[in-house]
N, CA, C and O of each residue as an XYZ file, in Angstrom:
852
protein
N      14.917      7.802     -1.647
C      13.513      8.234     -1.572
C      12.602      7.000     -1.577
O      12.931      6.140     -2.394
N      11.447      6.728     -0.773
C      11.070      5.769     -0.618
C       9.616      5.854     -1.622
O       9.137      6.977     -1.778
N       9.179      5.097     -2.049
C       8.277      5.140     -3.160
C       6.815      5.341     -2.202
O       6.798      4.829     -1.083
N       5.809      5.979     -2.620
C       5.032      6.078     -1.340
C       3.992      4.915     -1.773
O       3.056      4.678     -1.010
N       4.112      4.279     -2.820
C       2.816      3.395     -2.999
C       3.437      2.196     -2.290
O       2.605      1.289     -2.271
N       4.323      1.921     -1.831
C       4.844      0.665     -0.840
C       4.391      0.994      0.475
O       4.354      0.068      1.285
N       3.969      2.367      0.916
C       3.650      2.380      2.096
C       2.371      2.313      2.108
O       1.855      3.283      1.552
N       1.454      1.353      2.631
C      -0.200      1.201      2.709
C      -0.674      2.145      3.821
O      -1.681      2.842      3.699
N      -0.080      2.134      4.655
C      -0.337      2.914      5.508
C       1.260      3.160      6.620
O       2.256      2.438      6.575
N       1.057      4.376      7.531
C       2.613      4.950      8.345
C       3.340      3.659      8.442
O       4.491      3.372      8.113
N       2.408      2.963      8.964
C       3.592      1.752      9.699
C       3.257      0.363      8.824
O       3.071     -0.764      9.283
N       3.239      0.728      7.628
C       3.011     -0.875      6.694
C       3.589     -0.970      5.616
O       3.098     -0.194      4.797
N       4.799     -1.842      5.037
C       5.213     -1.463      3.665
C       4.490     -3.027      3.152
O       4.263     -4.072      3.762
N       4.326     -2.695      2.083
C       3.783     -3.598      0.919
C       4.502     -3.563     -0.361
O       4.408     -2.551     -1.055
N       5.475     -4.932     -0.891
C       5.749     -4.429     -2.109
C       5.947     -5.771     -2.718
O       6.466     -6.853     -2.444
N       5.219     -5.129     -3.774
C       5.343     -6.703     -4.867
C       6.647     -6.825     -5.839
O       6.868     -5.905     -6.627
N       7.472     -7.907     -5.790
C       8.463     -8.043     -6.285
C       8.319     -8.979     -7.735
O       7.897    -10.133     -7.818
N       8.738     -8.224     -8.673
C       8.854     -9.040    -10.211
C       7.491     -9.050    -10.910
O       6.651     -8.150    -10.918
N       7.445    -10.224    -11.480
C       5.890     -9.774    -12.319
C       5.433    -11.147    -12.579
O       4.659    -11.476    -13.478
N       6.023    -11.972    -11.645
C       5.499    -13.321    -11.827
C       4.289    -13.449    -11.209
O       4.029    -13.113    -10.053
N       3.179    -14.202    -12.423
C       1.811    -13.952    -12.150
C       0.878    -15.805    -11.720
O       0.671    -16.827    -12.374
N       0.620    -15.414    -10.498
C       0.509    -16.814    -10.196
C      -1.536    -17.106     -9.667
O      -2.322    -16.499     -8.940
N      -1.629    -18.590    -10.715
C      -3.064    -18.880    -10.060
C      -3.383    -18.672     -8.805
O      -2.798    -18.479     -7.740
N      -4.603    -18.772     -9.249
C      -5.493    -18.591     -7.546
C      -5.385    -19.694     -6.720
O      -5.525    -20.821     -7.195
N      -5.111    -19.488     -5.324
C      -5.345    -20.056     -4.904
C      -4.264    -21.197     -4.325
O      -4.591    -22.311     -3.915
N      -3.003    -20.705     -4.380
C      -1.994    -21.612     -4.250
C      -1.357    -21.475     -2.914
O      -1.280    -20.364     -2.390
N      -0.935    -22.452     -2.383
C      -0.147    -22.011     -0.908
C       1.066    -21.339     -1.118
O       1.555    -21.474     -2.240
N       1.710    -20.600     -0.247
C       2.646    -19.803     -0.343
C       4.018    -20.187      0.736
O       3.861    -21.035      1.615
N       4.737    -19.801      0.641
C       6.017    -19.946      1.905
C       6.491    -18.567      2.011
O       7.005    -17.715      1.286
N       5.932    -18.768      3.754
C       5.884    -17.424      4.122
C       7.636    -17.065      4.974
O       8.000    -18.015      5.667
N       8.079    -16.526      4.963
C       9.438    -16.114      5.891
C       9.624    -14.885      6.551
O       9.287    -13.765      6.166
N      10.220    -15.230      7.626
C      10.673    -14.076      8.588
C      11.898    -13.832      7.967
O      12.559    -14.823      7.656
N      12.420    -12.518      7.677
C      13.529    -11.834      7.748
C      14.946    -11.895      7.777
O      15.742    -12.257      6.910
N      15.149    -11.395      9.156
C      15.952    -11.110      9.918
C      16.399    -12.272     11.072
O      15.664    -12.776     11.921
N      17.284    -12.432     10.924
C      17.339    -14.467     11.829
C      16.942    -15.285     10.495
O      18.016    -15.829     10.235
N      16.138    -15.645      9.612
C      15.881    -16.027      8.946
C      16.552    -16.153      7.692
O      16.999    -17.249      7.354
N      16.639    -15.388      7.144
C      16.705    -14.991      5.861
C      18.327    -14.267      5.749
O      19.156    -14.852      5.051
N      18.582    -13.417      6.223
C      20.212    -13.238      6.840
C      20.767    -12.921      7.913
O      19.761    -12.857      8.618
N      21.375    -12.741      8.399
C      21.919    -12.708      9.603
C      21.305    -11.984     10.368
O      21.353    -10.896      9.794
N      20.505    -11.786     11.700
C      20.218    -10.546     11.757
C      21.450     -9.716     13.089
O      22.152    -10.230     13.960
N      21.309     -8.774     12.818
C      22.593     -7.182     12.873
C      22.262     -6.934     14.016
O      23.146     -6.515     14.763
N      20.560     -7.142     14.674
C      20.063     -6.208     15.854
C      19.533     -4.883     15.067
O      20.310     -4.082     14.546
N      18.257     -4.764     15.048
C      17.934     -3.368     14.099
C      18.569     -3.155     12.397
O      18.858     -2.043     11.953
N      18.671     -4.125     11.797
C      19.515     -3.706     10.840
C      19.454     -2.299      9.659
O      18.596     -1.974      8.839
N      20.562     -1.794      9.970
C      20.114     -0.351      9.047
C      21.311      0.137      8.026
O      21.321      1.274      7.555
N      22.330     -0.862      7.733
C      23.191     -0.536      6.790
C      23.283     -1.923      5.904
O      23.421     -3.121      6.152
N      23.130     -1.109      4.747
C      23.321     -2.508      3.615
C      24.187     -3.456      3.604
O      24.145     -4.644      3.283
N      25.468     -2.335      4.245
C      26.652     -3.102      3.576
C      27.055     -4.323      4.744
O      27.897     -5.168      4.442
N      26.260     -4.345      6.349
C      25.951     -5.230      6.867
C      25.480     -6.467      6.659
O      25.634     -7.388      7.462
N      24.733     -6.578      5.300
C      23.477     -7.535      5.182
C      24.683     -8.794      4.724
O      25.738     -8.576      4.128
N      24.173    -10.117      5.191
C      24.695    -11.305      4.920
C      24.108    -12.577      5.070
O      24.036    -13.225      6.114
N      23.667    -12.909      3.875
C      22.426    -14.148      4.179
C      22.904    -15.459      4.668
O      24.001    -15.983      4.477
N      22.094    -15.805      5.198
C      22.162    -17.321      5.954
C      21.633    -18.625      5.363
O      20.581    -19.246      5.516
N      23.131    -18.891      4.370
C      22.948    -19.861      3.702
C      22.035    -21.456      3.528
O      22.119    -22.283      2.619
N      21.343    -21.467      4.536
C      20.405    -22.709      5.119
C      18.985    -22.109      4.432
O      18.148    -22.924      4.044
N      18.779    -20.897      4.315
C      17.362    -20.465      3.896
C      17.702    -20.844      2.206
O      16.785    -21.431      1.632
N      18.674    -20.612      1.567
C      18.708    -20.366      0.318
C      17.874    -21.616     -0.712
O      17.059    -21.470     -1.623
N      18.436    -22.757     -0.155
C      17.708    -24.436     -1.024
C      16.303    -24.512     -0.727
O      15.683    -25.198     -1.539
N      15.362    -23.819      0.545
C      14.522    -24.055      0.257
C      13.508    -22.142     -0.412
O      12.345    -22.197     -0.810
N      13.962    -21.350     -0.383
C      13.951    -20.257     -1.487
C      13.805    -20.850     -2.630
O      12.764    -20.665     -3.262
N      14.796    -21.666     -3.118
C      14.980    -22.410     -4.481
C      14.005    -23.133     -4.775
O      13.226    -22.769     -5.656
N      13.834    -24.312     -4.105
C      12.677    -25.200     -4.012
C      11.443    -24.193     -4.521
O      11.452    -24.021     -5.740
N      10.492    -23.571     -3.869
C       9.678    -22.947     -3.321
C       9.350    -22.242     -5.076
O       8.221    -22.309     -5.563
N      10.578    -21.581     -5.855
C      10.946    -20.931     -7.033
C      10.840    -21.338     -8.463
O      10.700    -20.745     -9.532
N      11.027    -23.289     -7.853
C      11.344    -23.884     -8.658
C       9.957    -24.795     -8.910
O       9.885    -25.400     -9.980
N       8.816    -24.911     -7.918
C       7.755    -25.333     -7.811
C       7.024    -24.176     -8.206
O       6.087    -24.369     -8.981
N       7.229    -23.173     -7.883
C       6.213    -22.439     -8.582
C       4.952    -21.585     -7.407
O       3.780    -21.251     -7.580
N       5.681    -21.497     -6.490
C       5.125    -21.447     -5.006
C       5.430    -20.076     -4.712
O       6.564    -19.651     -4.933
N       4.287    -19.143     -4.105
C       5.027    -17.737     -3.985
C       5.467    -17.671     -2.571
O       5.101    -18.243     -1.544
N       6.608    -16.553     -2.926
C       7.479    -16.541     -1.189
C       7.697    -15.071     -0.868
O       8.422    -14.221     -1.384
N       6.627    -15.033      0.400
C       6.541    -14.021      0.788
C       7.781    -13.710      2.294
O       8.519    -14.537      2.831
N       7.691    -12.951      2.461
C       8.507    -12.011      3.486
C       7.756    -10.667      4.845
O       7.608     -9.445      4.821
N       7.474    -11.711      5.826
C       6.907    -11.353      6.379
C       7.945    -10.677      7.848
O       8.693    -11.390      8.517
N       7.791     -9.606      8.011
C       8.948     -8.831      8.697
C       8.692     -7.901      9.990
O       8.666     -6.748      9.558
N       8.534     -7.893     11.085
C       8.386     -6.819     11.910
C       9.770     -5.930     11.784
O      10.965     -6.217     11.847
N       9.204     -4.999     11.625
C      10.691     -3.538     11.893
C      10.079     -2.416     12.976
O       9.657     -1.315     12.623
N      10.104     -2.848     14.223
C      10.682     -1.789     15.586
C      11.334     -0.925     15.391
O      11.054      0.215     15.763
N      12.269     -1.205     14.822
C      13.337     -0.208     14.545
C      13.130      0.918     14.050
O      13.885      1.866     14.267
N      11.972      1.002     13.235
C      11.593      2.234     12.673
C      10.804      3.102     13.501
O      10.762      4.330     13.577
N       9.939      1.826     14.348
C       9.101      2.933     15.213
C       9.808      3.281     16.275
O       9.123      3.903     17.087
N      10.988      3.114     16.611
C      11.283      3.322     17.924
C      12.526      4.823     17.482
O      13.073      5.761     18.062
N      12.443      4.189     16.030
C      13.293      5.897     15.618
C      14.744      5.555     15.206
O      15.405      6.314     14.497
N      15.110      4.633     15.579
C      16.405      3.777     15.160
C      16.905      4.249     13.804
O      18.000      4.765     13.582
N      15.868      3.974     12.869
C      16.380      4.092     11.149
C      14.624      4.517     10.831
O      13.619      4.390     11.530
N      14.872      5.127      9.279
C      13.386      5.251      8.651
C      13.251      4.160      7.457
O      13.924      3.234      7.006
N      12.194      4.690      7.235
C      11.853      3.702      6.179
C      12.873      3.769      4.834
O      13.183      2.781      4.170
N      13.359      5.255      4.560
C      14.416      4.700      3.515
C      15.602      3.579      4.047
O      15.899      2.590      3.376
N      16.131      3.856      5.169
C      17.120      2.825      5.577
C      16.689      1.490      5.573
O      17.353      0.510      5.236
N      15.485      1.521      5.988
C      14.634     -0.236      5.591
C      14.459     -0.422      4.162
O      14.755     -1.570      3.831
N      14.167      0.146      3.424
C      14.341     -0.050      1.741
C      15.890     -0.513      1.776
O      16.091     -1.699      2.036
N      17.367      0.604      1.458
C      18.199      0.213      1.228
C      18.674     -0.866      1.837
O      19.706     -1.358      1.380
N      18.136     -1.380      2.814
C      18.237     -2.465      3.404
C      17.904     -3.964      2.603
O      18.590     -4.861      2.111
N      16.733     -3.739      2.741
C      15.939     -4.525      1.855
C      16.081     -4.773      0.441
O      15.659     -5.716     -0.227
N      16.824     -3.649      0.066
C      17.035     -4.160     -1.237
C      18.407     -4.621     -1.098
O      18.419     -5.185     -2.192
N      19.026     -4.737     -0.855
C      20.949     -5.191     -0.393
C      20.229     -7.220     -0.115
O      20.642     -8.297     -0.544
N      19.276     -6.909      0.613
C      18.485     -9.032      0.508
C      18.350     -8.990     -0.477
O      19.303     -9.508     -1.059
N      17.467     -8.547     -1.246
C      17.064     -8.780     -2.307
C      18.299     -9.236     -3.438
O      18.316    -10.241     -4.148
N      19.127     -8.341     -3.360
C      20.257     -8.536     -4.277
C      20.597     -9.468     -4.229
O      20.528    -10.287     -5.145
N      21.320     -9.736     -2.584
C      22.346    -11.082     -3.028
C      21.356    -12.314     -3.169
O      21.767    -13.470     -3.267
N      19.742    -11.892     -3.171
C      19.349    -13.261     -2.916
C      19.259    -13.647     -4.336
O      19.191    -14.812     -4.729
N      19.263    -12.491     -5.154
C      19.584    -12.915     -6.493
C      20.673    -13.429     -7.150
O      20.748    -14.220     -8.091
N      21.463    -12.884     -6.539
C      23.027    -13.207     -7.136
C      23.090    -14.904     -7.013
O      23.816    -15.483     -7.820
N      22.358    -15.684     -6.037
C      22.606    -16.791     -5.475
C      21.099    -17.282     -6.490
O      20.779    -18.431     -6.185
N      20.261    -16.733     -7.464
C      19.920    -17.171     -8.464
C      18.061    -17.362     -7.713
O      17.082    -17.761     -8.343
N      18.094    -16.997     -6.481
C      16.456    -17.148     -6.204
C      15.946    -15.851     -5.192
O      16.560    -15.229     -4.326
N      14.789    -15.755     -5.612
C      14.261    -14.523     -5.425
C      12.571    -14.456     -4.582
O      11.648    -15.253     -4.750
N      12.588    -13.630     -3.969
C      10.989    -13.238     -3.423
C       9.985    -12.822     -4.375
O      10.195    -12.489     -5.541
N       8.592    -12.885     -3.621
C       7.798    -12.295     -5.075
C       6.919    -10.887     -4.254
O       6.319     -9.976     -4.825
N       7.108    -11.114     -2.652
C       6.305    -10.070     -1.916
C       6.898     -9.941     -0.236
O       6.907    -10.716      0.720
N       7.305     -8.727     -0.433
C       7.841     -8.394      1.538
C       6.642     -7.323      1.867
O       6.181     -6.286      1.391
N       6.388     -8.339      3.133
C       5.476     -6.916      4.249
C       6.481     -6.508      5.055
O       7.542     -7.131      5.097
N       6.262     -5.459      5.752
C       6.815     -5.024      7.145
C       5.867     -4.395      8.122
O       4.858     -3.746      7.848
N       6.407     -4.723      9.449
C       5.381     -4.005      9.826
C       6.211     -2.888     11.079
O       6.897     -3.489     11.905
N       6.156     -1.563     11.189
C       6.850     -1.082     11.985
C       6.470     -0.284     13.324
O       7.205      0.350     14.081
N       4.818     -0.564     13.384
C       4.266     -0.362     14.629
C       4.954     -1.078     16.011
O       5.709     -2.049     16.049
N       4.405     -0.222     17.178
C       5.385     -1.218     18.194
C       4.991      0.110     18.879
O       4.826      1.253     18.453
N       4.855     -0.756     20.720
C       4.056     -0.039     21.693
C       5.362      1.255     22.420
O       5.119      2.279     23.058
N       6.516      0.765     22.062
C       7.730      1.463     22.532
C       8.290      3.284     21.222
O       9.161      4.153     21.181
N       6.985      2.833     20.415
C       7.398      3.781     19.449
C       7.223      5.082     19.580
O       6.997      5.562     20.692
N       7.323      6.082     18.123
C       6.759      7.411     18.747
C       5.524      7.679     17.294
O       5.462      6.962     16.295
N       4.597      8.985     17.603
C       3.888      8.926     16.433
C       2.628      8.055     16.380
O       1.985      7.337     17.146
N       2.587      8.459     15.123
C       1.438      7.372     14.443
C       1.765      5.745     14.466
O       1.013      4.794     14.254
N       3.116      5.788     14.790
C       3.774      4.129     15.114
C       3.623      3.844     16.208
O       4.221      2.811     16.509
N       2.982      4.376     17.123
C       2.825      4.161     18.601
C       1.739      3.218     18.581
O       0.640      3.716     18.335
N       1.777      2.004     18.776
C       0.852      1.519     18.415
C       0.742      0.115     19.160
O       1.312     -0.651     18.383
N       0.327     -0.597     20.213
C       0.702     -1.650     21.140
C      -0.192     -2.519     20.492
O      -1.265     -2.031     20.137
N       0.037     -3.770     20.251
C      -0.264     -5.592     19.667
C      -1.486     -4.783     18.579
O      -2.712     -4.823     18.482
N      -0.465     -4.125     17.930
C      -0.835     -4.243     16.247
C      -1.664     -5.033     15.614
O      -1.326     -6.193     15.848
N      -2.900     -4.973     14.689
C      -2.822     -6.492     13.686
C      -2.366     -6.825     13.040
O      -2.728     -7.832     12.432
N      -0.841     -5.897     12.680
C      -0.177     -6.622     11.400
C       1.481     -7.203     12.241
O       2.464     -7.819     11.832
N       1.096     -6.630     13.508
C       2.555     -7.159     14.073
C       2.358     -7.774     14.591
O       1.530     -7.680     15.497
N       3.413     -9.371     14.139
C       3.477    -10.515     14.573
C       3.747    -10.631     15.816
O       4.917    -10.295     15.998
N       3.035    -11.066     17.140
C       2.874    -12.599     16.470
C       1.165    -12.523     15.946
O       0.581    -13.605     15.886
N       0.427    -11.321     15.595
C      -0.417    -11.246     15.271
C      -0.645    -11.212     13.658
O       0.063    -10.350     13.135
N      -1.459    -11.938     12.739
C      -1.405    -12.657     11.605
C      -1.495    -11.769     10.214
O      -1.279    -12.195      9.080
N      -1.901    -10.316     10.622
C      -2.256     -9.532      9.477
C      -1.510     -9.075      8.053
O      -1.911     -8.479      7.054
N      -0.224     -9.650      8.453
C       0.929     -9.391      7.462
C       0.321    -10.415      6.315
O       0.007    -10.120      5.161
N       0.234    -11.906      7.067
C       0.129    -13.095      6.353
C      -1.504    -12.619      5.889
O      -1.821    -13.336      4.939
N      -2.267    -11.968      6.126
C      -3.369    -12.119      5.964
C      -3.618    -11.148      5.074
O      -4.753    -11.229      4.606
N      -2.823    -10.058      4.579
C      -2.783     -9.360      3.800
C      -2.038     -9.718      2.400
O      -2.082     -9.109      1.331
N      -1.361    -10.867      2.744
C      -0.585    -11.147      1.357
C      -1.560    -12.268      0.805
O      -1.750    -12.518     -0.386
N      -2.285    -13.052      2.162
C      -3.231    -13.587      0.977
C      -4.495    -13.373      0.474
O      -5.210    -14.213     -0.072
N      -4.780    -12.029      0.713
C      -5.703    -11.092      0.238
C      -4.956    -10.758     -1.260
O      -5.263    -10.914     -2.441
N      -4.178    -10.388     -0.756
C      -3.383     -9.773     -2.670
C      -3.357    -10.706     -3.807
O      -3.791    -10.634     -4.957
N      -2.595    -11.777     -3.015
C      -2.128    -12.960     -3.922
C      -3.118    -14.111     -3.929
O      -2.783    -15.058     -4.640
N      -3.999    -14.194     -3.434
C      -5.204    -15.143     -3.409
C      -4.568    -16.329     -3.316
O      -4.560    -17.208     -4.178
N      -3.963    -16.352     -2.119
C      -3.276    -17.695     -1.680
C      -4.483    -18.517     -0.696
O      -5.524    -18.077     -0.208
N      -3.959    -19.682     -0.646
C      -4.438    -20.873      0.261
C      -3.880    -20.965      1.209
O      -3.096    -21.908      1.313
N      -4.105    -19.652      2.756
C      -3.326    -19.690      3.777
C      -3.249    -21.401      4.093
O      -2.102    -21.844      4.029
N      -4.330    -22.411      4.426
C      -4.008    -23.494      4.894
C      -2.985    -24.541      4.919
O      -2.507    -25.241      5.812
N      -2.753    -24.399      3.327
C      -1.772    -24.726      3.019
C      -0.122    -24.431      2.987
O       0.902    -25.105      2.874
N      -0.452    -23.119      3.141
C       1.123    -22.136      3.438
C       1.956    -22.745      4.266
O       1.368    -23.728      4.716
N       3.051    -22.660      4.707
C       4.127    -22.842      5.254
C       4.775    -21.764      5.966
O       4.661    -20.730      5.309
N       5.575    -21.543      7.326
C       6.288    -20.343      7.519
C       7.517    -20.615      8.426
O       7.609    -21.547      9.225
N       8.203    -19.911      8.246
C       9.999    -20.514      8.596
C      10.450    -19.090      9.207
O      10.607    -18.062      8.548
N      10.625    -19.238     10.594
C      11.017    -17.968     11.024
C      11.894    -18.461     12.553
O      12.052    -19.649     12.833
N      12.300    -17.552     13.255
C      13.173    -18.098     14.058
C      13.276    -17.472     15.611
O      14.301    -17.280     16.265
N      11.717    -17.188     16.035
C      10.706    -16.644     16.363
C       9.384    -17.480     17.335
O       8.840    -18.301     16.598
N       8.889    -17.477     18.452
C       7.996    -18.333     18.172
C       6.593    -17.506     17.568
O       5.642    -17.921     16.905
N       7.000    -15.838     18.240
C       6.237    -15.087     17.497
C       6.018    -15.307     15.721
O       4.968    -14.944     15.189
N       7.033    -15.875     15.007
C       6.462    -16.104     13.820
C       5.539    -17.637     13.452
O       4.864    -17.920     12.463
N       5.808    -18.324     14.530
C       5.037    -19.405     14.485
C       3.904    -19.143     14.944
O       3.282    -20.204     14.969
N       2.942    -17.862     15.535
C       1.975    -17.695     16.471
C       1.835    -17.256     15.434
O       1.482    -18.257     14.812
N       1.857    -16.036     14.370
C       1.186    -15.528     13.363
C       0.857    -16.774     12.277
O      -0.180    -17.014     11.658
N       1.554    -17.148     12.286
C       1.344    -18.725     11.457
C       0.048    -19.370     11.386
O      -0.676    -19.499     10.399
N      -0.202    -19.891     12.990
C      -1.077    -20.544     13.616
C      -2.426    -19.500     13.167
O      -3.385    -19.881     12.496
N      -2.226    -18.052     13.736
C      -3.113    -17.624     13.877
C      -3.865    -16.856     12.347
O      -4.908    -16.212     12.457
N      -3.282    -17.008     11.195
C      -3.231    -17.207     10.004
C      -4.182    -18.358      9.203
O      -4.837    -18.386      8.162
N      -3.969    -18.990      9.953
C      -4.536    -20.610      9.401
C      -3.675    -21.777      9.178
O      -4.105    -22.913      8.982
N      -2.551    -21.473      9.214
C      -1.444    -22.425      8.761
C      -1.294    -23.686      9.634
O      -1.707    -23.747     10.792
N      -0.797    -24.480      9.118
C      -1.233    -26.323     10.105
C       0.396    -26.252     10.413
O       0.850    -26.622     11.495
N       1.193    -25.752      9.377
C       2.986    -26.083     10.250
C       3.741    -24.767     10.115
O       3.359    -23.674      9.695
N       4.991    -25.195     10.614
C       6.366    -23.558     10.610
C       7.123    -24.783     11.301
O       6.923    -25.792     11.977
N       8.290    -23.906     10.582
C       9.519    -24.064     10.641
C      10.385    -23.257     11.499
O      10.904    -22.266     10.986
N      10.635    -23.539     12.787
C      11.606    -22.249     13.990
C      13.071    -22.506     13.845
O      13.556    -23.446     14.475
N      13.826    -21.762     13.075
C      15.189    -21.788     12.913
C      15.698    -22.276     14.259
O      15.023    -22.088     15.271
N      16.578    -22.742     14.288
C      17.785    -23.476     15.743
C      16.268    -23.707     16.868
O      16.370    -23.408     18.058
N      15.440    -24.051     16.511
C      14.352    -24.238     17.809
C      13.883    -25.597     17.813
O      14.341    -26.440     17.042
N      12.843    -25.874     18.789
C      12.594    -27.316     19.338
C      11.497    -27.663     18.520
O      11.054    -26.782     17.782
N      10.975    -28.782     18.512
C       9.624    -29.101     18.106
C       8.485    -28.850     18.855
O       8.794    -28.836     20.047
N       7.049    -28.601     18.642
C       6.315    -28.666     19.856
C       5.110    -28.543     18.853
O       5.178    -27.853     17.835
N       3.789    -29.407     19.293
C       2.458    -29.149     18.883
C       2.037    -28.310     19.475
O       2.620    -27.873     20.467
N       0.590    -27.713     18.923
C      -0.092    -27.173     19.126
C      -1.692    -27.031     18.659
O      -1.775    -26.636     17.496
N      -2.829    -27.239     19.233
C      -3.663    -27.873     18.195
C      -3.922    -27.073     16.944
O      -4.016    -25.854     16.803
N      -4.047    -28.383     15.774
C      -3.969    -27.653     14.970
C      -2.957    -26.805     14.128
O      -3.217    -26.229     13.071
N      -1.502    -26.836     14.926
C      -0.409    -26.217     14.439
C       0.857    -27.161     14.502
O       0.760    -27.538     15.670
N       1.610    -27.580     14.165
C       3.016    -28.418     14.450
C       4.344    -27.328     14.092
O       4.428    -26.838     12.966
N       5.045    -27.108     14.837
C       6.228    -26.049     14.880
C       7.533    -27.580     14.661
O       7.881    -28.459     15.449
N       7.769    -27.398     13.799
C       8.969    -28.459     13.409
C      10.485    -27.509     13.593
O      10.444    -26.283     13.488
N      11.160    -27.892     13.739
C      12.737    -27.763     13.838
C      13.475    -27.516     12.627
O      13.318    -28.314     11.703
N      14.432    -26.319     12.447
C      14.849    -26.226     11.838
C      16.720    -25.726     11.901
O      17.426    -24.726     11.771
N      16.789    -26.651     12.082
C      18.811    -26.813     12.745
C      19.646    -27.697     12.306
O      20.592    -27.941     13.056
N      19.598    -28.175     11.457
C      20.719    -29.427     10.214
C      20.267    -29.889      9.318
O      19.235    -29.297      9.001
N      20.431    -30.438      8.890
C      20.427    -30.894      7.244
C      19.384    -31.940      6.878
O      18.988    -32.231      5.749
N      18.953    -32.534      8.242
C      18.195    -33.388      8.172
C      16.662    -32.340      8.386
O      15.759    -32.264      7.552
N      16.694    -31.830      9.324
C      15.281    -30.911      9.123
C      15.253    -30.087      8.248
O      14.083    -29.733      8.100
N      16.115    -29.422      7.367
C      15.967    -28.800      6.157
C      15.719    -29.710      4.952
O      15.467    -29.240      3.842
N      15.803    -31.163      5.219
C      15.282    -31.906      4.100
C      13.726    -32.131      4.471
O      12.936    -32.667      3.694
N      13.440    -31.732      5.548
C      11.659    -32.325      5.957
C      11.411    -30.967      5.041
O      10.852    -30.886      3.947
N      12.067    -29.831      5.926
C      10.987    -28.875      4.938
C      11.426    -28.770      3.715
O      10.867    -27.807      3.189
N      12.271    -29.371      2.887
C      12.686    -29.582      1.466
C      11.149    -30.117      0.547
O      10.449    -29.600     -0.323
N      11.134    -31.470      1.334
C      10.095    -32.083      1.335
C       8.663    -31.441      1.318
O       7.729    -31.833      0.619
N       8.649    -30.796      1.861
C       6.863    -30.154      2.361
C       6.480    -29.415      1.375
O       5.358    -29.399      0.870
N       7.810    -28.512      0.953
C       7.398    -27.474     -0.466
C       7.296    -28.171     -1.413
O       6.269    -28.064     -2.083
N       8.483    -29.280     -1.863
C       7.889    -30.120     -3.025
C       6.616    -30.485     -3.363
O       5.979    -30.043     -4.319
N       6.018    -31.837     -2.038
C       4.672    -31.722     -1.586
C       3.996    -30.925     -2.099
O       3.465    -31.225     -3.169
N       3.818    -29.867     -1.625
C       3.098    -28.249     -2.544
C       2.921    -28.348     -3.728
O       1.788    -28.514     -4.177
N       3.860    -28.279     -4.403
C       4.257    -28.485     -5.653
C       3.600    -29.213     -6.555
O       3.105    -28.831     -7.615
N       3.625    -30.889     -5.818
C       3.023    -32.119     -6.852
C       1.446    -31.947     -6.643
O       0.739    -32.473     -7.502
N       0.847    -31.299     -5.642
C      -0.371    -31.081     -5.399
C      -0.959    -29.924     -6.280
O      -2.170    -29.883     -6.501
N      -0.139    -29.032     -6.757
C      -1.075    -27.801     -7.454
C      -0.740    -28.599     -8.592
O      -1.818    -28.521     -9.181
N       0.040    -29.369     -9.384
C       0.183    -30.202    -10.685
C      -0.635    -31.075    -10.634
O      -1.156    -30.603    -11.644
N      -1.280    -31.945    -10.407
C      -2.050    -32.856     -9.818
C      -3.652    -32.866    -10.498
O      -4.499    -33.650    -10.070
């Protein structure tokens, strides 16, 4: 049964994770999902599928360990197109959640957004404002959390998650297995070995020594 206060509206889940209570005003690290965050399945709609992608986990940690909130910013099609409902996106979602605990680091807020022009319903809904690559997901979490979009960060594997980024306020992102490329005002950095997972190692720390400061 899906809790109805996570749903803001048909095609929007909102849910705040834990009870960690953080100043105003802090940048956040924002993440895509699916490609991101664990493997993605294609539509994913069974838990026992879910398997995270160990490269996201050190900077989760980082991010946890600075004191930085990490949001989860998600398009789900899948729902509008009828694929799975929103309970299957919960049990879903919570199966991440788990192992991301088991591995000792955790989220503090997932959006979704499940509008999409191919859908049926009240989800019928073509270039959304909360579906990326349009910014409203990010723009709603830092409405809640009274974050410092400028400062935020976002790691997705997508260029659509780098366009919500940009169009957010954000100055960088991180594109899983993708190229580098400017943009004014935006820098899309690489994220594919060990050496670009130490830049963005780096960037959240950064974060970090700046809200101590």
């Amino acid at each position: 049964m899906v809790s109805p206060h996570k749903l803001t509206e048909p095609g929007l889940w909102v849910e705040r994770i834990g009870d960690r209570v953080f100043p105003p005003h802090l940048p956040a690290l924002f993440l895509d999902r699916d490609g991101t965050i664990n493997v993605d399945t294609d539509y994913p709609s069974d838990p026992a599928e879910m398997e995270l992608r160990p490269q996201m986990l050190p900077a989760i940690a980082a991010a946890n360990r600075t004191g930085i909130p990490v949001v989860v910013v998600t398009n789900q099609s899948g729902i509008a197109r009828g694929y799975f409902g929103w309970s299957a996106f919960a049990a879903v979602n919570g199966r991440v959640l788990e192992l991301l605990g088991n591995q000792g680091v955790f989220v503090d807020m997932v959006l979704a957004c499940a509008y999409h022009e191919a859908g049926v319903g009240p989800l019928a809904v073509a270039d959304h404002p909360m579906r990326k690559p349009n910014p409203g997901m990010l723009i709603e979490a830092g409405k809640r959390l009274d974050l410092d979009l400028q400062r935020s960060l976002i790691v997705g594997d997508r260029l659509a998650d780098m366009q919500a980024g940009k169009r957010a306020g954000l100055a960088q992102g991180w594109l899983v297995d993708g190229d580098a490329a400017a943009q004014p005002g935006f820098a899309i950095r690489p994220l594919r070995d060990s050496s670009d997972l130490g830049g963005l190692l780096a960037a959240i720390e950064a974060l970090g020594r700046d809200n101590r400061s």
